[in-house]
C-alpha positions as CSV (number, residue, x, y, z in Angstrom):
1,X,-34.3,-9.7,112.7
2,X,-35.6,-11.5,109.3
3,X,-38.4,-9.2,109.5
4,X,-35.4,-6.3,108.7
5,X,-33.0,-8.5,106.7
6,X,-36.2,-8.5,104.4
7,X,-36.6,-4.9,104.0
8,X,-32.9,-4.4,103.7
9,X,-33.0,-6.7,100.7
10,X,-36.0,-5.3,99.2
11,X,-34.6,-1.7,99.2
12,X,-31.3,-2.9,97.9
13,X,-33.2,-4.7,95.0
14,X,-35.3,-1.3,94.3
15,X,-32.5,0.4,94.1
16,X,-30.3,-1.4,91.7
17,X,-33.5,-1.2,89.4
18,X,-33.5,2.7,89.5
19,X,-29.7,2.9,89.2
20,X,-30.0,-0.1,86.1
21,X,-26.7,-2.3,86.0
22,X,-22.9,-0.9,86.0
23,X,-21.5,-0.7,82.2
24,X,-17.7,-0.7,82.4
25,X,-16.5,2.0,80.6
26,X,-14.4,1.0,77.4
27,X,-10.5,1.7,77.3
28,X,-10.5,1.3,73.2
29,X,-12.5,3.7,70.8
30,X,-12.1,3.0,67.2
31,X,-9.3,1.0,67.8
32,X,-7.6,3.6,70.2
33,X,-6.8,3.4,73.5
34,X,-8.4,6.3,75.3
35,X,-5.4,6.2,77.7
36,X,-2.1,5.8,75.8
37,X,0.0,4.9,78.5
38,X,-2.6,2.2,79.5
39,X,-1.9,1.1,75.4
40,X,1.8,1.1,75.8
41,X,1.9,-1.3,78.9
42,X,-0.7,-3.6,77.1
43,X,1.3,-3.5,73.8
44,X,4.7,-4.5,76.2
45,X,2.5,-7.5,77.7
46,X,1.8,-8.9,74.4
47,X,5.5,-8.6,73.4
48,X,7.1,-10.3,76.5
49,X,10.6,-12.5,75.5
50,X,13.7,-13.4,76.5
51,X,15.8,-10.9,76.6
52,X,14.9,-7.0,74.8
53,X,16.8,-8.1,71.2
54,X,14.0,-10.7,71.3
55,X,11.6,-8.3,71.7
56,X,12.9,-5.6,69.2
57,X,13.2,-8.0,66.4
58,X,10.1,-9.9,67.4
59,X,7.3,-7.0,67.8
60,X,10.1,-3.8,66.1
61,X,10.0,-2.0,69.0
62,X,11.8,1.0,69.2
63,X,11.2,3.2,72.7
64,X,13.7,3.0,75.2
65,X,12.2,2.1,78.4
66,X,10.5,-0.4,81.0
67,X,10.0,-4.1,78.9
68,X,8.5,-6.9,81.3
69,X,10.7,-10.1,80.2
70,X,10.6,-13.8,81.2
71,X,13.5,-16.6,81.8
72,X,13.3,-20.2,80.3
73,X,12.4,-21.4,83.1
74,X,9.3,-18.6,83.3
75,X,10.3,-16.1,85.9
76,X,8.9,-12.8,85.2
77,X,10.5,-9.3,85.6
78,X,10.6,-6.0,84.7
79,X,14.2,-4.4,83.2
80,X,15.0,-1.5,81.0
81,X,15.9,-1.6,77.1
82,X,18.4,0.6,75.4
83,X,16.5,-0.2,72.4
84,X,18.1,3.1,70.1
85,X,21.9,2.8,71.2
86,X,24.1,1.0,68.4
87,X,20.7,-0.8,66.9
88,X,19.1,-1.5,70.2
89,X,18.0,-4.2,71.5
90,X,20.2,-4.2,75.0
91,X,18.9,-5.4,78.2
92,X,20.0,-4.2,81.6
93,X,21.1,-6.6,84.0
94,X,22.7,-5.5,86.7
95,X,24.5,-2.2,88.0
96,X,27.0,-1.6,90.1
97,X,26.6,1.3,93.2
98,X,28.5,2.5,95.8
99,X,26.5,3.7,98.7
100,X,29.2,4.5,101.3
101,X,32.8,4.4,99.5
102,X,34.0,4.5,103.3
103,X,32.0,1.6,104.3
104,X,34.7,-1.0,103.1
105,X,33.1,-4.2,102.6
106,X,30.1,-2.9,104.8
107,X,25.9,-3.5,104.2
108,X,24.9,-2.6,100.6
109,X,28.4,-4.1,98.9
110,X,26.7,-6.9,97.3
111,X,29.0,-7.1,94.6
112,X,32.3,-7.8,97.1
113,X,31.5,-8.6,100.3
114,X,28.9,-7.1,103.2
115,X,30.7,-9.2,105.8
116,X,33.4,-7.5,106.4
117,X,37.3,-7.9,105.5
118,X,37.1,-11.6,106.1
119,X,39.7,-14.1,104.8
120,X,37.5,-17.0,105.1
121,X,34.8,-15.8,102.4
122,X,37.4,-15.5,99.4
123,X,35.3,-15.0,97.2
124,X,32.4,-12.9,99.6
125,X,29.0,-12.1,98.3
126,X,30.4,-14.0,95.3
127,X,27.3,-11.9,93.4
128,X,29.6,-12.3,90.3
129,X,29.2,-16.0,89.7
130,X,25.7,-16.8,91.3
131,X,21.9,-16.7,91.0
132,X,21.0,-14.1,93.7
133,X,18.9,-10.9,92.4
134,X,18.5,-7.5,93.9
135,X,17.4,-4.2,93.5
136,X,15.1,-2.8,91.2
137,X,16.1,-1.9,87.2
138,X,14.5,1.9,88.3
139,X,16.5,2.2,90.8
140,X,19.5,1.2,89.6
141,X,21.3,4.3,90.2
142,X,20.6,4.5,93.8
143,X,21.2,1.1,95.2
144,X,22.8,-2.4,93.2
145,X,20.8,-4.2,90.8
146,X,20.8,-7.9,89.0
147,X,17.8,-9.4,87.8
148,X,17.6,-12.8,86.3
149,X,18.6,-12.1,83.0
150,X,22.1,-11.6,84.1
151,X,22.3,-15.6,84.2
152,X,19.4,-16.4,82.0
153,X,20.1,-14.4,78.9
154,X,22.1,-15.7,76.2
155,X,24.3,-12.7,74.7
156,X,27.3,-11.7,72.9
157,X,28.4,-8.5,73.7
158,X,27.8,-5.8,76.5
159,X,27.0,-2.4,76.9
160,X,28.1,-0.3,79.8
161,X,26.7,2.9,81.3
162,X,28.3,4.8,83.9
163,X,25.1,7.1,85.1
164,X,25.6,9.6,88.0
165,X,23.9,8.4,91.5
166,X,20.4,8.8,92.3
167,X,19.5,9.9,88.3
168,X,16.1,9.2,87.3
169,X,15.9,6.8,84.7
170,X,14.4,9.6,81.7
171,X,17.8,11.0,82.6
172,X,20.3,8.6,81.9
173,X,21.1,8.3,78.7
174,X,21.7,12.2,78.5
175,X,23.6,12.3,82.1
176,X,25.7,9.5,81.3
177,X,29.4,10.3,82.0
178,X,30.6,7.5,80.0
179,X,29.2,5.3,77.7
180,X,30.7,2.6,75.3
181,X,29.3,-1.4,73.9
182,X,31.4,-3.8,72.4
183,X,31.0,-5.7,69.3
184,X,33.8,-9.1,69.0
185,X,30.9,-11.0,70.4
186,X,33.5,-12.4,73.3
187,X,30.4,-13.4,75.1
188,X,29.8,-16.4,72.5
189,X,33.2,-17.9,73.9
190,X,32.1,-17.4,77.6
191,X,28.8,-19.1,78.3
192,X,27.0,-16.1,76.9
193,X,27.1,-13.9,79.6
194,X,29.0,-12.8,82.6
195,X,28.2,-16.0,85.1
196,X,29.1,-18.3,82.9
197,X,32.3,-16.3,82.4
198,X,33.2,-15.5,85.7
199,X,32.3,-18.8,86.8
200,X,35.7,-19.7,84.7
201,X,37.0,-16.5,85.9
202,X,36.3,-16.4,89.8
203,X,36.8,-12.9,91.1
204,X,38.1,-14.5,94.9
205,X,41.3,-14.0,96.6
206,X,44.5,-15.9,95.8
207,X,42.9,-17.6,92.6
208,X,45.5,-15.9,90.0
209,X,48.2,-13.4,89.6
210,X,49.1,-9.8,88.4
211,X,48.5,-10.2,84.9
212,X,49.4,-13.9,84.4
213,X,46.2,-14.5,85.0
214,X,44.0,-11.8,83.6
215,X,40.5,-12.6,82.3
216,X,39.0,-12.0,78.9
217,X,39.4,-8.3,77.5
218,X,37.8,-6.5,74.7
219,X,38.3,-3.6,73.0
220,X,35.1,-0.9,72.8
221,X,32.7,1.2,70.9
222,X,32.1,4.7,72.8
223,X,28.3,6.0,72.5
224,X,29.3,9.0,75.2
225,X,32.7,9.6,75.7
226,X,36.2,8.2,74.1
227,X,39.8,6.8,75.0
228,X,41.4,10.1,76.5
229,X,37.7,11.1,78.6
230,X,38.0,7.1,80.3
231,X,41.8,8.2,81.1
232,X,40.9,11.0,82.4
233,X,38.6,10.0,84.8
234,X,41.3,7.8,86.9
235,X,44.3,9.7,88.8
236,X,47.4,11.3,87.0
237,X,49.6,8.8,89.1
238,X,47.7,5.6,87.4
239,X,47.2,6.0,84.1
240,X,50.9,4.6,82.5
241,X,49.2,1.2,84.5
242,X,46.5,0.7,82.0
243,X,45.0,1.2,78.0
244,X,41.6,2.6,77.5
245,X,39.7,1.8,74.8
246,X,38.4,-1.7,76.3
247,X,36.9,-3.4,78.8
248,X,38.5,-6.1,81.0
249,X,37.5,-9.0,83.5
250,X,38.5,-10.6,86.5
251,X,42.2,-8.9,87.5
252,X,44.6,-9.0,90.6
253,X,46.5,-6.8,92.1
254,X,50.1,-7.4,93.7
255,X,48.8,-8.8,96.6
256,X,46.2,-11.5,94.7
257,X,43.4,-9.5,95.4
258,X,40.6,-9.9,93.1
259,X,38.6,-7.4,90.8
260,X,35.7,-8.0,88.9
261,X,35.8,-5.3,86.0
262,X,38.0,-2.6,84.5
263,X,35.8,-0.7,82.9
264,X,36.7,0.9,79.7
265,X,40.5,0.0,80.5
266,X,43.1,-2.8,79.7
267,X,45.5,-2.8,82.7
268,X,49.5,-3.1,82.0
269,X,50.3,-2.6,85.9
270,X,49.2,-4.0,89.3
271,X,47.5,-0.9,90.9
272,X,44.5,-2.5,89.5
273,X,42.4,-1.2,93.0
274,X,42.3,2.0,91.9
275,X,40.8,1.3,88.3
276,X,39.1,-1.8,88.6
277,X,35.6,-2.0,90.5
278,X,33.6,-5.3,92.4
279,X,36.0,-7.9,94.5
280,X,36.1,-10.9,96.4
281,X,35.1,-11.4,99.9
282,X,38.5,-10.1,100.9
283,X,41.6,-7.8,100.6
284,X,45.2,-7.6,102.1
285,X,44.9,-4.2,102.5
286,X,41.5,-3.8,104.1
287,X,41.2,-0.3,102.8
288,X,40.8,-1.8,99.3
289,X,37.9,-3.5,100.2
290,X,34.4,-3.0,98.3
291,X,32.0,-3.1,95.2
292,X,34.2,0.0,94.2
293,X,37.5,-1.6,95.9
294,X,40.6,1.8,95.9
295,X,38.9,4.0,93.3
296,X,38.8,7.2,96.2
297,X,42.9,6.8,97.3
298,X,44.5,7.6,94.1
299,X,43.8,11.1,92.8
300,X,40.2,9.5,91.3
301,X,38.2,12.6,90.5
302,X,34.8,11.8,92.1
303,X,32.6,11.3,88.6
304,X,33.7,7.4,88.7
305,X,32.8,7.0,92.6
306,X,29.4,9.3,92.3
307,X,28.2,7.5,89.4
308,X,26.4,3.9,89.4
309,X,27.9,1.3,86.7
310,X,25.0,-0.6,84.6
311,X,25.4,-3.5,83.2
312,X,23.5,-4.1,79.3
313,X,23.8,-7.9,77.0
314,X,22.9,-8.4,73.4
């Protein structure tokens, strides 16, 4: 036995002499990384931050695409900057899908409630106001998304994309059905970003009323779109009950149901589950309930239901 472990390490030996030692192969010629891709990633390591603004007027980056970033308390993950759209520098958070609009408060409505129609969870998933992450930013338009920066990123304004389902991510900017940032900065007056604000604003049931108690609004910049598109894309019946040009949070309907977002709308009227998207944990009218709450009973055309809503901060 030691008589063949010998030759076995004698051969070995000879034959790492007549093959001579393993030279890695370089990556960088004259400065120049053979692979560019392999140069991109490297060059988004060296610029990791806090939020994409950081890293755009840190390192002047420019390319839309896959940054990684890091929270203050040094949790790393990867997200996707808008960094051409108004000046750049906006950081996707979360988005907003609906994977069965008949499910109701089924699996997969993380941002209202996947326990059912239940009167005891108010407030449900309570996604909204808490530190839970899901998803991935790639995949935003096929399942929901939040990553860390939703509660770790100091902001001012948001952006907000509404990208048909299951688009790949080279695609969304040019698919986008609707596409609009703001620019008053409400976030400074709310924490910063949206839980901190809805943490003032909890989107659960019986907390408020019809339009007494209506959360911050602001009005909007469109990138894709503009006020009579947004109208458009709700149902004839609806659309004396609200004013586009804005976006709006935390709203109830007649029956103290709660609503997390009107996007690109400022609602006048209480019919607000069939404009307004993500809820509470539970609805009077059990049909209502879901991330994307009545949007499919009242005339919607299908563009607002078949597309994912994404989420940006700067």
């Amino acid at each position: 036995m030691l008589r063949c472990l010998f030759v076995f390490v004698c051969l070995l030996h000879t034959m790492l002499g007549v093959m001579g030692a393993v030279t890695p192969k370089p990556i960088i010629i004259n400065g120049t990384y053979i692979n560019p891709e392999l140069g991109k990633y490297h060059a988004r390591l060296r610029s990791i931050a806090r939020s994409c603004l950081q890293i755009k007027k840190n390192h002047g980056a420019t390319q839309d695409g896959m940054y990684i970033l890091t929270t203050e308390s040094g949790t790393y993950y990867q997200t996707f900057c808008d960094m051409t759209t108004a000046g750049g520098g906006w950081t996707l958070v979360a988005s907003v899908h609906e994977n069965n609009i008949n499910g109701k408060c089924s699996f997969g409505d993380r941002w209202s409630s996947q326990q059912g129609n239940d009167q005891s969870l108010p407030e449900g998933e309570a996604s909204w106001a808490n530190t839970a992450t899901f998803g991935s930013a790639e995949g935003s338009t096929s399942d929901d998304y939040k990553n860390p920066g939703y509660y770790d990123i100091s902001a001012q304004d948001v952006s907000v994309w509404h990208v048909p389902n299951n688009e790949q991510l080279k695609k969304w900017t040019s698919s986008a059905i609707l596409r609009y940032h703001t620019e008053s900065q409400f976030l400074k007056e709310h924490g910063g970003n949206l839980y901190h604000l809805f943490k003032k604003y909890p989107v659960r049931f019986g907390a408020g009323q019809c339009k007494s108690d209506m959360g911050p609004s602001s009005s909007v910049v469109y990138d894709t779109g503009d006020k009579d598109s947004t109208s458009n894309l709700y149902g004839p019946s609806v659309r004396n009950e609200f004013e586009s040009g804005f976006i709006t949070f935390r709203v109830f309907n007649t029956d103290q149901s709660a609503m997390a977002m009107c996007s690109g709308i400022k609602p006048s009227g209480c019919n607000t589950q069939h404009y307004c998207i993500g809820g509470g944990g539970f609805f009077a009218q059990p049909e209502q309930c879901g991330d994307f709450t009545a949007l499919d009973l009242k005339e919607t055309f299908k563009q607002p239901t078949q597309s994912a809503v994404l989420l940006f901060y700067r």
